[in-house]
VOGU-3710 file (C-alpha; in Angstrom, 3 decimals, decimal comma):
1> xxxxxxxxxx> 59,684/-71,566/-66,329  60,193/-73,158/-62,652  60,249/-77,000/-62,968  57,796/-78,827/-60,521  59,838/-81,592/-58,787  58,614/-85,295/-59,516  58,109/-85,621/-55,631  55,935/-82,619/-55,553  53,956/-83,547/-58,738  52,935/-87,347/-57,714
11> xxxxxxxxxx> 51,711/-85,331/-54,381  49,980/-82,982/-56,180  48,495/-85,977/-58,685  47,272/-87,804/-55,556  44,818/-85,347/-54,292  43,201/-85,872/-57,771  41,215/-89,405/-56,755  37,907/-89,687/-55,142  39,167/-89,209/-51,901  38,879/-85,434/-53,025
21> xxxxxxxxxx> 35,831/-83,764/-54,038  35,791/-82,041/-57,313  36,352/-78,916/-56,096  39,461/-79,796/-54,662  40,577/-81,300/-57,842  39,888/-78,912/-60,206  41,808/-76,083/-58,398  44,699/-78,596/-58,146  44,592/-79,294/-62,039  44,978/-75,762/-62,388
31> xxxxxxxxxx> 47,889/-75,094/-60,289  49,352/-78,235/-62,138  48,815/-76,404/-65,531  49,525/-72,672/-64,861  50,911/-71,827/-61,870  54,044/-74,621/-60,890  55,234/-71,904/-57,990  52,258/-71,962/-56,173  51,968/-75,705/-56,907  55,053/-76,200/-55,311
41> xxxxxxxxxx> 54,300/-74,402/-52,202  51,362/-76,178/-51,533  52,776/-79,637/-51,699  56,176/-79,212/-50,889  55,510/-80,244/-46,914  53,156/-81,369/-44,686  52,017/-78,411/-42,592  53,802/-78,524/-38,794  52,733/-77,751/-35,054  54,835/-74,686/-34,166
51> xxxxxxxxxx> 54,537/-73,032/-30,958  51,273/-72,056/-31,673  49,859/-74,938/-33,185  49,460/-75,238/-37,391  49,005/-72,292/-38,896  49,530/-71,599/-42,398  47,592/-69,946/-45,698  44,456/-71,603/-47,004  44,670/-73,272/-50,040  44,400/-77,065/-51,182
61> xxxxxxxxxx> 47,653/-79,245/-50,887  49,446/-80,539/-48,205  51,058/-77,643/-46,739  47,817/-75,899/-47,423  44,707/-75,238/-44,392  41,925/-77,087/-45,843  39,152/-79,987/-45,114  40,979/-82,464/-45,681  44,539/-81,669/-43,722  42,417/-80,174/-40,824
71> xxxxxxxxxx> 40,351/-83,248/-41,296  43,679/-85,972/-41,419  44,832/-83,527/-38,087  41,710/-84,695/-36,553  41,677/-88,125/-37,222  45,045/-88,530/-35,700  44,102/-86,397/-32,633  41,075/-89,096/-32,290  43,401/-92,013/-33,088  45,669/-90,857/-30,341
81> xxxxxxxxxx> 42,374/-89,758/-27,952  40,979/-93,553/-28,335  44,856/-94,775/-27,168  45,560/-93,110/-24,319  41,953/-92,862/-22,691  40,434/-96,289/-23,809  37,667/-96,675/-21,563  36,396/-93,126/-20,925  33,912/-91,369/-23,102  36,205/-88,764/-25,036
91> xxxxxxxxxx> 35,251/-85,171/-25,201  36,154/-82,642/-27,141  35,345/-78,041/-27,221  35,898/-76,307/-30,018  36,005/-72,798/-30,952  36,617/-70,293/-33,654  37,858/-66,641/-34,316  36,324/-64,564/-37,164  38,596/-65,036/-39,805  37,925/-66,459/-43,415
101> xxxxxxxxxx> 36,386/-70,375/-43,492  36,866/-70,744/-39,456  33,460/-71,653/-38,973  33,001/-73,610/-41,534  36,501/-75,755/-40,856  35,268/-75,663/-37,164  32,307/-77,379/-38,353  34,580/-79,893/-39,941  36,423/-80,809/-36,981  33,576/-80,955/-35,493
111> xxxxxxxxxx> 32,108/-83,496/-37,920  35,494/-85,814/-37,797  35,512/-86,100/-34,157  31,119/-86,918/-34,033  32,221/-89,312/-36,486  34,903/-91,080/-34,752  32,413/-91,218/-31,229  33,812/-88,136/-29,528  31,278/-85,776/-27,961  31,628/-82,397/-29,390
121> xxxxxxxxxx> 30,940/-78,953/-27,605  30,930/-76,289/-30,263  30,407/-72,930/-29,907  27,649/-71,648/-32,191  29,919/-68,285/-32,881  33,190/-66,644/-32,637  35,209/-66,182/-29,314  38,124/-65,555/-27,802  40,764/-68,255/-27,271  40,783/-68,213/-23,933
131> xxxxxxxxxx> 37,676/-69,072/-23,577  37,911/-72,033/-25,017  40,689/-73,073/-22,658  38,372/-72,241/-19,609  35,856/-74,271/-21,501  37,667/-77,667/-21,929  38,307/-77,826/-18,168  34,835/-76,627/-16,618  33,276/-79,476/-19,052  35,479/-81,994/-18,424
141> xxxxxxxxxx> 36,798/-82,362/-22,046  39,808/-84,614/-23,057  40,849/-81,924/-25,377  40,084/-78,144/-27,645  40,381/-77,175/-30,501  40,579/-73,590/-31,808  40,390/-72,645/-35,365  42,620/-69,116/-35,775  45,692/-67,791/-37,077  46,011/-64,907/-34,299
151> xxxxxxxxxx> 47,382/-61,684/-36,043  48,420/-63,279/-39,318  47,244/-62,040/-42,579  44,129/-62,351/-44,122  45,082/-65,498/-45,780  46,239/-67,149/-42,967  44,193/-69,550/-41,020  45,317/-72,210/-37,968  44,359/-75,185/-35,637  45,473/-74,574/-32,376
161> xxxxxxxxxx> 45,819/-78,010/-30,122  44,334/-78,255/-26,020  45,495/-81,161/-23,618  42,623/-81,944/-20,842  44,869/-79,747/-18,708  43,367/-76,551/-20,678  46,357/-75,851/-22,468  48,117/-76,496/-25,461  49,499/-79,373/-26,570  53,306/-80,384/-25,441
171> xxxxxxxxxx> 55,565/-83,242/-25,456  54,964/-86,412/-25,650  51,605/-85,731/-26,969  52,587/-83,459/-29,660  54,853/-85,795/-31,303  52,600/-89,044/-30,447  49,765/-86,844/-32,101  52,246/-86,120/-34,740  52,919/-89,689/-35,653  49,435/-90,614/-35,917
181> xxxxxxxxxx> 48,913/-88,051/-38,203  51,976/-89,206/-40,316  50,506/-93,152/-40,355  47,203/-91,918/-41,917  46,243/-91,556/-45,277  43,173/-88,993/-46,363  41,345/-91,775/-47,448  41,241/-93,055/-44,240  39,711/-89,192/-42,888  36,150/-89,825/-41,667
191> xxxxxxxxxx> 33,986/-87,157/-42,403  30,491/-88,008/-42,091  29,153/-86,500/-38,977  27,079/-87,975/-35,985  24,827/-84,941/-35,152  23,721/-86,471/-31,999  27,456/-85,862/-30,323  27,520/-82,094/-31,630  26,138/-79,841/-29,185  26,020/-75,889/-29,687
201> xxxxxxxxxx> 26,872/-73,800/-26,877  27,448/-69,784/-25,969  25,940/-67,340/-23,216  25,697/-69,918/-21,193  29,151/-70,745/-21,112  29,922/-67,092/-21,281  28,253/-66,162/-18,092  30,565/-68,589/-16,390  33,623/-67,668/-18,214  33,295/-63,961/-17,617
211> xxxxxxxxxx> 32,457/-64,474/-14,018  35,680/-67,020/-13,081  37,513/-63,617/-15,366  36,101/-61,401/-12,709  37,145/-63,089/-9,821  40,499/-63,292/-11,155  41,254/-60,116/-12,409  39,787/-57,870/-9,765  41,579/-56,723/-6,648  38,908/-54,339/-4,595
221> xxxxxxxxxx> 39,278/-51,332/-6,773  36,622/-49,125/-5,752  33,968/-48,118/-7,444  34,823/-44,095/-7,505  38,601/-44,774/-8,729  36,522/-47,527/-11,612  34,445/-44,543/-12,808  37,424/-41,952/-12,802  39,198/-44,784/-15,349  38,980/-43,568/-19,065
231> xxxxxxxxxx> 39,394/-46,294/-20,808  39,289/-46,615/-24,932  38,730/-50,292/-26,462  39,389/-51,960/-29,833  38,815/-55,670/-30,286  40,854/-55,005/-34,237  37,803/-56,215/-36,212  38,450/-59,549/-33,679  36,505/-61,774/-31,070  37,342/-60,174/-27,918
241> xxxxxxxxxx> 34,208/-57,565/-28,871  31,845/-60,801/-27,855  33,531/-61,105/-23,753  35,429/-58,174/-22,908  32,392/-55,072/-22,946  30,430/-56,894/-20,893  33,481/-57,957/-18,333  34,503/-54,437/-17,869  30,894/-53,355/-17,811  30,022/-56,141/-14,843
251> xxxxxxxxxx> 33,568/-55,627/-13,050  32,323/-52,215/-12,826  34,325/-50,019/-15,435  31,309/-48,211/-17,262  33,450/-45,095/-18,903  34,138/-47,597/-21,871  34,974/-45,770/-25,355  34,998/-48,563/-27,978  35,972/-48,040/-31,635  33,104/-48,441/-33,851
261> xxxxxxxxxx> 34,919/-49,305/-37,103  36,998/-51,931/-35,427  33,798/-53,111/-33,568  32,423/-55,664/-36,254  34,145/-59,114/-36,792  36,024/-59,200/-40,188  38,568/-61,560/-41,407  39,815/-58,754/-43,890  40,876/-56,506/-40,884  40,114/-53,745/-43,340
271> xxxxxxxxxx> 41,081/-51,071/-41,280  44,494/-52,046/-40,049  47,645/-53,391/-42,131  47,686/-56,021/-39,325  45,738/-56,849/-36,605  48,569/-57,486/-34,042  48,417/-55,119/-31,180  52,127/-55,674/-31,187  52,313/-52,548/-34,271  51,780/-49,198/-33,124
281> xxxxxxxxxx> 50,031/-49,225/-36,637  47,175/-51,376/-35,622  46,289/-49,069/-32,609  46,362/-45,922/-34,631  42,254/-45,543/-34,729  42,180/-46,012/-30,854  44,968/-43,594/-29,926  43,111/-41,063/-32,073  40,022/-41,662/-30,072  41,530/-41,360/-27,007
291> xxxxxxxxxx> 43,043/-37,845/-27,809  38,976/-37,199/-28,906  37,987/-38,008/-25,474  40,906/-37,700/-22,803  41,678/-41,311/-22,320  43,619/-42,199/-19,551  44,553/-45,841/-21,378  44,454/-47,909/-24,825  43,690/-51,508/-25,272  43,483/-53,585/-28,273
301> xxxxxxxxxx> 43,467/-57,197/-28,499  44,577/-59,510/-31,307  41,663/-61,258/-33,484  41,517/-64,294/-31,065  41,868/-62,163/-27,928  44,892/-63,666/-26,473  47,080/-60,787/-26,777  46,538/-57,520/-25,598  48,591/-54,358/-26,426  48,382/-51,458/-24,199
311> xxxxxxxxxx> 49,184/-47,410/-24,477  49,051/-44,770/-21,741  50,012/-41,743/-21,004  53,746/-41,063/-20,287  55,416/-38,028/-18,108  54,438/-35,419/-20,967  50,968/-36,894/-20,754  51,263/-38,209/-24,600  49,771/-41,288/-24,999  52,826/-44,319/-26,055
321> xxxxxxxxxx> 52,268/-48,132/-26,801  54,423/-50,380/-24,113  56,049/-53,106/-25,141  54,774/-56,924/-24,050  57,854/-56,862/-21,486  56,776/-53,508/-19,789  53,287/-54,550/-19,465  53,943/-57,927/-18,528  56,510/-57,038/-15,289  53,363/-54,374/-14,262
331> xxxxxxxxxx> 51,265/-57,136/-14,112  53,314/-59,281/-11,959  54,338/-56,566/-10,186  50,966/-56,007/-9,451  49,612/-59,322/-8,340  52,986/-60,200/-6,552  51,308/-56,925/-4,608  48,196/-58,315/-3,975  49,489/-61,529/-2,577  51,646/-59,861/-0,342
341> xxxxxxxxxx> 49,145/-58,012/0,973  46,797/-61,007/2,001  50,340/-62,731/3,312  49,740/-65,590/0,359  53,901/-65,444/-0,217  54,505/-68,728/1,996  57,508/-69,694/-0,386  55,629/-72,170/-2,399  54,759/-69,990/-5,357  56,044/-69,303/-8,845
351> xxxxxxxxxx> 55,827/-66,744/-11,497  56,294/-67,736/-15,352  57,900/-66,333/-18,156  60,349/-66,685/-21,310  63,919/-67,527/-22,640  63,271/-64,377/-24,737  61,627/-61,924/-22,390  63,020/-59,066/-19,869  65,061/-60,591/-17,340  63,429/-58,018/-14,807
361> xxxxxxxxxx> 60,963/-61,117/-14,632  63,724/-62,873/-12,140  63,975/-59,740/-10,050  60,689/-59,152/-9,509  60,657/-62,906/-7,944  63,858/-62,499/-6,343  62,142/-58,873/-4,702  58,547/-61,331/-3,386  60,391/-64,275/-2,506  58,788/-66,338/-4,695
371> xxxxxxxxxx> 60,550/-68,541/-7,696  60,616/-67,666/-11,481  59,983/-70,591/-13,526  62,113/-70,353/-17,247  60,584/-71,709/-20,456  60,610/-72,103/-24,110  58,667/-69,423/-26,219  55,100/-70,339/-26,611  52,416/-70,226/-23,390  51,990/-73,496/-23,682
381> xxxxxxxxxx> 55,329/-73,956/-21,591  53,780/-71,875/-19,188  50,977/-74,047/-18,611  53,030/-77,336/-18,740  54,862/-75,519/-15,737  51,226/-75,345/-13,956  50,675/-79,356/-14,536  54,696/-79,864/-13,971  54,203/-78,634/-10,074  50,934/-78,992/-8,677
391> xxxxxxxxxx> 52,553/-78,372/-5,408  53,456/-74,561/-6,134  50,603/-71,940/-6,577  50,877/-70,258/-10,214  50,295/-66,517/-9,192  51,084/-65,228/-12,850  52,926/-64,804/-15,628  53,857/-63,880/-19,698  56,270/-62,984/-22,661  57,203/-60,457/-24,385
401> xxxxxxxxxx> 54,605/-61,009/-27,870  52,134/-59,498/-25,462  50,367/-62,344/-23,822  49,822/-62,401/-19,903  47,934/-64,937/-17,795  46,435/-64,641/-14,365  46,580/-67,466/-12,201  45,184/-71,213/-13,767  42,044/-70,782/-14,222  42,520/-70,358/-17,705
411> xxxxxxxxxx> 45,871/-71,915/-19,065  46,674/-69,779/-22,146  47,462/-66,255/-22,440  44,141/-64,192/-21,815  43,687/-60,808/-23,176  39,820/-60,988/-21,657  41,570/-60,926/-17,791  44,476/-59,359/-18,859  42,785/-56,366/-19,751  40,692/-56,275/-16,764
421> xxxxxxxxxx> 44,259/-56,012/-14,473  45,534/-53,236/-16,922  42,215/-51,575/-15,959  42,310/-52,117/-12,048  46,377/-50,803/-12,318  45,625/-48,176/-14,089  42,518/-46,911/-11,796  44,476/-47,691/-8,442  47,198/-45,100/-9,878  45,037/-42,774/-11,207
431> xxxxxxxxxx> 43,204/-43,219/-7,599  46,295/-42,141/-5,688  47,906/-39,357/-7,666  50,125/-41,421/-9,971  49,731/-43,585/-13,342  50,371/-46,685/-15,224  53,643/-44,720/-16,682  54,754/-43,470/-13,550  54,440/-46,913/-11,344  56,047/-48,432/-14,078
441> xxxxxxxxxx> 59,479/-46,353/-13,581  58,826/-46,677/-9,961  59,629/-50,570/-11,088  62,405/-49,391/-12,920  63,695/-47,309/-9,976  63,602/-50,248/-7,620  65,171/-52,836/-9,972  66,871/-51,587/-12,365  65,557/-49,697/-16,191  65,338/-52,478/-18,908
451> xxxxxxxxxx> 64,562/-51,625/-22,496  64,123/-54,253/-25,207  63,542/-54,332/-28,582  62,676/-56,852/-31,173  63,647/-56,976/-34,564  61,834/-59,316/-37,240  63,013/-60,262/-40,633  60,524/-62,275/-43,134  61,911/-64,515/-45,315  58,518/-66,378/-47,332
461> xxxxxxxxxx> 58,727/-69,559/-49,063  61,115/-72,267/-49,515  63,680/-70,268/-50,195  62,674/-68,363/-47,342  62,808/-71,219/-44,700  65,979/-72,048/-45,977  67,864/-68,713/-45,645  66,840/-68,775/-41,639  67,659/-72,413/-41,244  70,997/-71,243/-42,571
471> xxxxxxxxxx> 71,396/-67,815/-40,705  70,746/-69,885/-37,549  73,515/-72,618/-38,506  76,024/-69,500/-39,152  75,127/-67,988/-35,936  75,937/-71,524/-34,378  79,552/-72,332/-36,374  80,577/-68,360/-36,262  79,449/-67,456/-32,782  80,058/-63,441/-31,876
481> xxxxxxxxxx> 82,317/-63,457/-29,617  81,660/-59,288/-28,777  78,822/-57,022/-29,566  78,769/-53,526/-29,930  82,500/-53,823/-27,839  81,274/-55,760/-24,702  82,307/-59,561/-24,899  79,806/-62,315/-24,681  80,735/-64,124/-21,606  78,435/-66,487/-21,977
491> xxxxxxxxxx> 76,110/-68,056/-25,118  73,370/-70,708/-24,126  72,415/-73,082/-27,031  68,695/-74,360/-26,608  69,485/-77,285/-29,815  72,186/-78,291/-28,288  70,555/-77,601/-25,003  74,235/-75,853/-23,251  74,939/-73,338/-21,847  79,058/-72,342/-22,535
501> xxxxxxxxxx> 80,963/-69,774/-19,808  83,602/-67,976/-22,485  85,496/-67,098/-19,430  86,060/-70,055/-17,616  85,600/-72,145/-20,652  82,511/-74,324/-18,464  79,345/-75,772/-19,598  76,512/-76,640/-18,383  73,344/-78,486/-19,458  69,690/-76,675/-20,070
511> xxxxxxxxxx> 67,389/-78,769/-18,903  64,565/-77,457/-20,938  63,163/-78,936/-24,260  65,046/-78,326/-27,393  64,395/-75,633/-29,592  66,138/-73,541/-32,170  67,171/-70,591/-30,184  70,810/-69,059/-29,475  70,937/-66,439/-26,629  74,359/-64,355/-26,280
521> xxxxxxxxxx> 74,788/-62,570/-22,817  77,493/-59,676/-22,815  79,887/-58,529/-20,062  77,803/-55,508/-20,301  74,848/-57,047/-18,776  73,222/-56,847/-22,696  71,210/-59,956/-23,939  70,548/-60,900/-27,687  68,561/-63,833/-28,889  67,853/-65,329/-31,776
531> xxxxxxxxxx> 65,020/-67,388/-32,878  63,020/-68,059/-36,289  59,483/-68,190/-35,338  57,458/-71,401/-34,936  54,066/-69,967/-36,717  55,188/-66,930/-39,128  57,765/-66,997/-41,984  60,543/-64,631/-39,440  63,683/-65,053/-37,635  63,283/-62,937/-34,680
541> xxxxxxxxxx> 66,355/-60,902/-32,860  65,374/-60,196/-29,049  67,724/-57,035/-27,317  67,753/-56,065/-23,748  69,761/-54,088/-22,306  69,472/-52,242/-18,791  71,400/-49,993/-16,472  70,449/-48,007/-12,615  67,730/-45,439/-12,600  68,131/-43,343/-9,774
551> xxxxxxxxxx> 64,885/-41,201/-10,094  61,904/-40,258/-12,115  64,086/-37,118/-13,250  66,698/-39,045/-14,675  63,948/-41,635/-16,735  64,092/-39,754/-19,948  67,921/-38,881/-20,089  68,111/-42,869/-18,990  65,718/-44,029/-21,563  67,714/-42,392/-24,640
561> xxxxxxxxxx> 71,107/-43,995/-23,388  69,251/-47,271/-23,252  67,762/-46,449/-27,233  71,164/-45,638/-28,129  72,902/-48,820/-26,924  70,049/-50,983/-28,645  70,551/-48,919/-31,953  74,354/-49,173/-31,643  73,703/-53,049/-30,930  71,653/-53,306/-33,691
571> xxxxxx> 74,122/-51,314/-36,226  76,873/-53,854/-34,887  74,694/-57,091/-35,898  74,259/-55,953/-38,815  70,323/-56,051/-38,635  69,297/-52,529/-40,000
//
């Protein structure tokens, strides 16, 4: 018998007033009565902005996704929207993905801002996350919201937050957004819409959207080299299927193979054990149509179409998944290119990426002459770098969970343009007698091969939580001070915000934001981070490792001492 904290239970008790409808209360009686683990679970916090937002299962309580804490969320957000813009007419976008209840809590935001005098634009359907970023800064809105969990299970739903800016949310609003949350009772929640401030929008919005896409992600890739492009297309049951047919089909790509049982929107993702393109699982229907028809490339995107995984065909012309950090260094590769070539490199642009993503990132700048910009995990650091330097031109940039963004017109990552460039790449290679594969160890040729690997380990619950929050405090007090027989010459601390030479005994200050991440860098030239994730119950262990590659000969030989050295790395951490 698990015994429900007092704490937990006069939570629990105060969701059975009025304030609640009876719904509400009679599925909280009944956790009360026979099931005290749940019960505990869904009261035991308030849910929290990670990096992506709030995201958790849906359920009542207070660490539940439900009316009435998406409905206290948007209260706060109007609170704070009414504060900091006091004589403007506020505006708010908001969109949804296809999961379980998004529309319907969409509709409920919806209903709380109306109600509190802010202008709503909703979007009468489903679509892509990105496109709701585009959306808040082509009308003029003060902020977005987008209901979605990304690739989380089934039972998962979220509330992703948008500044004016077009992305998301970042300090000082998050916390100031935060607090005015915190100061609010539900009571307090209105919910009683003003129809007259909701307005419905789609194709219209879509036209535009797909258009400013376009112009992004195309770089005069002629129409022959387009048609020659096989490409094979799986939206994982998702929203991209609304935008990204019809962008490839306008930019010109017309030998589209799309996969039919992935085609239709469904929150179950039945045909996939998850629908992140990050698992080679999740591809598995698309790969097997592209042996079917001879495709040249694989792309999938996520259920809110802001990450895109990509597989092509390697040196023995089998078709393999590439990581985020492979993908992501073609793509800047790519447009770093394409500037050069209309002489745009003047020294006042910038690339973006990742604490935890391939360092290749900084020699690929170092290579165009243009700067790298650092940041925490999460794009919305990337876009805060956009607003943080208006005087340096964003040209583009990513991480290694798969997410890419081309230039600013859209400040999130975009699978919609992303997959466009993976197109255009793909064709131009094709075009000349190479491929995606083989440009890519060109890369590796010129700067050096880097592998990396992630390893994720789930720990649910409260006990859960509490097992990484004390893995991370062991890493801190018992830092390795060797792995796999290379020392760590140097370990930067993002809580503590150091970073500490073990050679020379210096440190120095990181002047990013805090966050819970420890990073060890070996004499070896091997980096290892470690990081519980801000929106899924994991602590996350990032490897790279790299070494010369002198030719496309020696890539395979290269590419197994590079697995081996992860796999011993990983053996030595103790993470098998």
């Amino acid at each position: 018998m698990i015994n429900i904290d007092s704490k937990i239970l006069d939570r629990a008790n105060s969701w059975l007033t009025s304030t609640f409808d009876i719904n509400t209360q009679q599925k909280v009686k009944a956790l009360i009565a026979s099931n005290p683990q749940e019960l505990n679970e869904s009261f035991y916090k308030n849910l929290e902005f990670g990096t992506g937002g709030m995201r958790g299962i849906m359920g009542v309580g207070t660490n539940r996704i439900n009316k009435y804490t998406l409905g206290k969320n948007t209260q706060g957000l109007s609170n704070y929207l009414k504060k900091v813009f006091p004589n403007e007419k506020l505006k708010a976008a908001i969109a949804f993905d296809c999961r379980h209840n998004s529309k319907a809590f969409a509709k409920i935001v919806a209903n709380v801002f109306s109600a509190n005098h802010i202008e709503v634009y909703l979007f009468e359907d489903l679509r892509p996350t990105p496109e709701l970023s585009f959306t808040l800064k082509h009308l003029n809105c003060h902020c977005g919201i987008v209901l979605t969990a990304s690739h989380n299970p089934p039972e998962y739903n979220g509330y992703k937050v948008y500044w004016q800016d077009g992305g998301q949310i970042v300090p000082p609003q998050d916390a100031n957004i935060i607090s005015e949350i915190n100061a609010l009772d539900f009571s307090e929640v209105k919910f009683d819409a003003n129809s007259n401030l909701i307005h419905h929008i789609g194709k219209d919005i879509d036209n535009v959207f797909i258009n400013a896409s376009i112009k992004n992600g195309s770089f005069n890739t002629n129409a022959e080299a387009k048609n020659n492009l096989n490409v094979v297309f799986t939206s994982l049951h998702g929203t991209s299927i609304t935008i990204i047919p019809e962008t490839l089909k306008r930019a010109g790509y017309n030998n589209v193979h799309i996969v039919k049982a992935q085609e239709v929107p469904n929150g179950d993702f039945p045909t996939v054990k998850s629908p992140n393109p990050e698992e080679p699982e999740a591809l598995k229907m698309a790969l097997e149509l592209a042996q079917e028809v001879d495709g040249d490339i694989v792309i999938g995107t996520d259920p809110d179409s802001d990450r895109v995984g990509i597989a092509v065909r390697n040196l023995e012309n089998n078709l393999v998944l590439l990581n985020g950090n492979q993908t992501m260094v073609m793509m800047t590769n790519f447009l770093l290119k394409q500037w050069q070539k209309q002489d745009k490199i003047r020294g006042k642009e910038f690339i973006g990426s990742t604490i935890v993503s391939t360092p290749m990132m900084i020699d690929l700048a170092a290579h165009y002459n243009v700067e790298c910009k650092i940041g925490l995990t999460g794009f919305k650091w990337i876009a805060k770098m956009i607003k943080d330097f208006p005087e340096l031109d964003f040209i583009g940039g990513g991480e290694e969970s798969f997410g890419f963004m081309v230039g600013d017109f859209v400040r999130d990552k975009d699978a919609v343009t992303a997959t466009l460039l993976a197109c255009e790449i793909a064709a131009q290679a094709k075009a000349k007698g190479s491929s995606f594969y083989k440009e890519l160890i060109q890369l590796y040729i010129t700067h050096g091969f880097y592998k990396e690997h992630l390893i994720s380990i789930t720990k649910k619950g409260i006990e859960g939580a509490e097992e990484i929050k004390q893995m991370m405090i062991d890493a801190r007090e018992n830092p390795l001070t060797e792995v796999n027989g290379s020392k760590v010459i140097c370990i930067e601390d993002y809580q503590l915000s150091i970073t500490k030479n073990l050679i020379s005994g210096s440190i120095e200050t990181i002047d990013i934001p805090k966050s819970n991440v420890l990073i060890y860098h070996t004499e070896d030239g091997s980096k290892i981070a470690l990081r519980p994730s801000g929106t899924e119950p994991k602590i996350k262990f990032y490897i790279s490792v790299n070494m010369p590659l002198a030719s496309e000969e020696d890539f395979i030989a290269t590419e197994k001492k590079l697995e081996a050295k992860i796999e011993a790395i990983i053996k030595d951490m103790n993470l098998n």
